[in-house]
Each structure stands twice: as C-alpha cells, then as structure tokens.
N, C-alpha and C positions, 0 to 999 in steps of 0.2 A: 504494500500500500504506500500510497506517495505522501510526503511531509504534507501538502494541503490536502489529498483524502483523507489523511488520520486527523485533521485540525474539522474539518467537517464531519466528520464521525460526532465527533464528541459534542462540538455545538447541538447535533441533531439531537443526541440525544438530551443535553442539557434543555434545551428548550421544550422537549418532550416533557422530561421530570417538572417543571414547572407549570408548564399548563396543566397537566395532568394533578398537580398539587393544588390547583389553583388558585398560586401563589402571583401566576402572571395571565395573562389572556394569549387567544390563538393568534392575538398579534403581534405576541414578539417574537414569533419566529423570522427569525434573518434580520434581527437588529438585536440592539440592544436591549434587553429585556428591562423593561420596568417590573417591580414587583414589590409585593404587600411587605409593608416593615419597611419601603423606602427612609420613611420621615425618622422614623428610628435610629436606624443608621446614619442619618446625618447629624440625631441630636449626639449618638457616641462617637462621632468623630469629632463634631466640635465641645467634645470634653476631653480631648487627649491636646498633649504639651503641644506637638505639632501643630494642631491648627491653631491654637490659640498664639500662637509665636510667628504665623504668617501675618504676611501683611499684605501680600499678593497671589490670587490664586489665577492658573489654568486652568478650564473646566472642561470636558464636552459637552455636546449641547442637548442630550440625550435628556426624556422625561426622569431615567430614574436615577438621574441628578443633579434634576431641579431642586426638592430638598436642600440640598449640599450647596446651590449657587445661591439660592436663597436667603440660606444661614450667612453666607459668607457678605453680601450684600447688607445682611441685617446689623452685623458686626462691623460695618464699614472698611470691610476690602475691599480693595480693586480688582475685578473679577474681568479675566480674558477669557472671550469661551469663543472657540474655533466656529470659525465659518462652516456650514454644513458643506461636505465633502472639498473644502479647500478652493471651495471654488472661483473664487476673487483674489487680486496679487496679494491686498492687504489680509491674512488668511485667521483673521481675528478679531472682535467685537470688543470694544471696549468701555465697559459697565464700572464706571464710577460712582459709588453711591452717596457721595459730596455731593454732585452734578443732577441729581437721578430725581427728578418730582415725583417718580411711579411706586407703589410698595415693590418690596423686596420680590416677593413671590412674581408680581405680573414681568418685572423687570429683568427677573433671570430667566424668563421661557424664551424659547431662541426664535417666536414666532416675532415678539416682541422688542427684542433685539435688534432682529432684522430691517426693522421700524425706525428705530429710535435712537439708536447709539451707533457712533462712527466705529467703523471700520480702521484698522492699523497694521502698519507694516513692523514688521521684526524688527525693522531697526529705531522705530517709533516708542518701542518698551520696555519695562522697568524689569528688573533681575524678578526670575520667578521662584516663589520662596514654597509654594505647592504645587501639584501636580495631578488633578483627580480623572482619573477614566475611568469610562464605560468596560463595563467585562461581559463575555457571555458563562465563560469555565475560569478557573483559577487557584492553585495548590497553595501550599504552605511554603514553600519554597517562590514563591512571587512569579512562579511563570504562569502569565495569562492567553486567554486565546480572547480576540473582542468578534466583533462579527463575520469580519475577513474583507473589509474592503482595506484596511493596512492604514486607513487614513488618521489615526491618535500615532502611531509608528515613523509615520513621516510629519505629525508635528510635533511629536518630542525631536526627535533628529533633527530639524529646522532649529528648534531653539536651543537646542546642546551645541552646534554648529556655529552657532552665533553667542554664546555662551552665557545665555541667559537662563539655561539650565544648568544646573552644575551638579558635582557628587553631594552637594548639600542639600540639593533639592529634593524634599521626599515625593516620592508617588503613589500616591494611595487611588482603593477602588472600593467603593461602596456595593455590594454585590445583596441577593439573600443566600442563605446557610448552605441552601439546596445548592448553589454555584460552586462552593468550594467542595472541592475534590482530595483524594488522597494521592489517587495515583501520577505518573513521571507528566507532564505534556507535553508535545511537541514542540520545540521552536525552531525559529527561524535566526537568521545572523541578524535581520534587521527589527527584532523583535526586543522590547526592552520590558525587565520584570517590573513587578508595585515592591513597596517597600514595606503595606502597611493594608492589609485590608480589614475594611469594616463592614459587618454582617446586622442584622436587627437584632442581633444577639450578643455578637461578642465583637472585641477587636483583638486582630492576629499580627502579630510584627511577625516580618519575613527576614532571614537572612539575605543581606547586602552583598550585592554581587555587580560586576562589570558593566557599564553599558554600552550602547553602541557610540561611538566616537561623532556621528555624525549620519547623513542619508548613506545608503548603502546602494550606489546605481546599478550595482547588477543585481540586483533584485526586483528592480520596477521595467513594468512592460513599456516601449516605447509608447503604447496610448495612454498609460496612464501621468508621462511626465507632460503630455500634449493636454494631456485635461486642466491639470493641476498649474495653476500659471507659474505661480512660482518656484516648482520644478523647471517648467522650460526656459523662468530666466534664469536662474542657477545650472539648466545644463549646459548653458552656452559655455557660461565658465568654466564649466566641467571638461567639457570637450577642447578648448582652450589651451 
C-alpha cells in the first residue's frame, strides 16, 4: 500500500468512528471534522501555560476551531487564520481584536473574515508564538494526518521559511478523544508533528521532535504550486 493509501485508510476510517459515535455529522467526511466537546477543548487549552503566554496565534479556518479562534480573540490576541486553501498571494486574514467592533465568536468564523478583515502577506507579520491545526487522526507521538489537501503543511513551511515560526513555537490540535490513536502513522518528509494536543477530555504533551526546514518542492505537484500563488512566486526563486 502506498504512503497516501495508508494516510486515507485511516482518515476513512477515522471519520467512520465518529459519525458512527455521533460525535460528528456525515459531513465531515473529507475535511476537517468538527465535533461534540469542541468548546471544551478550547476552554482546556486556554488553561495551559502555552496559550496563556501567546500573544499571537495561527489558526485554520476550520469550524472545529472556531472555539479556539474565538477564545483567542476574546483574550485579545492577534489571530492569523489562513486563507481557505491559500488561495490569495496574501495567504492570511488578519483579526485584530483592538481593531474588531464584531464579538469574538462572529469574528473568528472564516465566513466572516473573509468580509471584514484585511488580508496579509508573510512579510506583513508579527513572530508566531502558537500554532493551532485542524486534525482528522493523530498519536501521542504528534504525528498527524489532516484531511490530505497538504494545505496547514505548506503554511507552517511558509512561515518556518520566513522565520516567523521557530523551534519555540508550539503547535497544538484540538481534536475529540475518538481522533487520537495508538498506533505508528504514516508521514510524509513535508509533514510537520503538534507538540501538544487537546481533547474534550484531556491534554496530551507530545515529544518534541524535528521539523521540516522549510517547503519541500519535491513533494508538491506542478498544479498545485500553479494554484497556490504564493508557491508560484516563490518557485520562481526556487528555480533561480
């Protein structure tokens, strides 16, 4: 079996376990799963030292964590939450809650966002002191599988690149119970682990481990640096 048939193997069945718990709906199959206990898990992450010591979060723009963007807004971070699939040069929203007349909640949903708050380029942003993504599967050991479009993968690597992510920055994933796993997962070279995930139940510190230096171009298909703008201005460079 191939490194992405075993990476869908297990999403399948992850998302299987969870409708079937109905912990999530038959619509999070092939994204990011929202799920029951979200709100919980954001209140136990914002009771660990980690978030209370940021002062700038990265979020994805995913419903199950909104929570998490919400909290972070409520407590007056500066909340960057990626553009849905990267699809603008500037590849990030920038949610000030100084700046922000909207409550916190309406203000972190990425419909919302999309509306309201300007768009920024990497070189436009402040050092990122958290790191929160979307998971579909995920060990104790911090290796995650997200839904498989790659697209949290190459915005950590954007901003490790540019070094606004650094070995300081923790990256935590709000997941429910049922997503973490025992067994080994698959990865990838351009796959970077969490350092810290949070459950509606519990929070799991992960051993700290390596990550990837930067994008990894032999990993990405020719159409997807042609999608992604700011891949294809960076592959110029690249190719350079």
């Amino acid at each position: 079996m191939s490194l992405d048939a075993a990476k869908n193997a297990i999403r399948e069945r992850i998302w299987s376990t969870l409708i079937e718990a109905q912990v999530s709906t038959a619509d999070a199959r092939g994204y990011i799963p929202d799920f029951v206990g979200s709100d919980r898990a954001a209140d136990l992450l914002a009771s660990t030292d980690v978030w209370r010591a940021a002062r700038t979060v990265k979020a994805n723009p995913d419903t199950a964590q909104l929570p998490v963007r919400a909290q972070a807004l409520t407590e007056g971070k500066i909340l960057y939450m990626a553009v849905p699939k990267i699809a603008t040069i500037e590849p990030f929203y920038l949610i000030d809650p100084a700046k922000s007349g909207l409550p916190p909640v309406q203000a972190a949903s990425s419909r919302v966002a999309a509306q309201a708050y300007p768009r920024v380029g990497i070189e436009d942003m402040r050092q990122i002191d958290l790191v929160v993504c979307g998971t579909v599967a995920v060990n104790r050991q911090g290796v995650r599988l997200g839904k498989g479009a790659g697209y949290s993968d190459i915005e950590v690597a954007l901003l490790i690149e540019d070094g606004l992510v650094t070995d300081e920055t923790v990256i935590v994933t709000t997941v429910h119970s049922l997503q973490v796993v025992d067994e080994p997962l698959p990865e990838s070279d351009h796959d970077f682990r969490v350092d810290l995930i949070v459950t509606e139940n519990d929070i799991i510190e992960c051993p700290r481990s390596p990550r990837p230096s930067g994008l990894v171009w032999e990993s990405m298909p020719a159409e997807k640096i042609t999608a992604i703008p700011i891949l294809g201005a960076r592959a110029k460079n690249h190719l350079n």
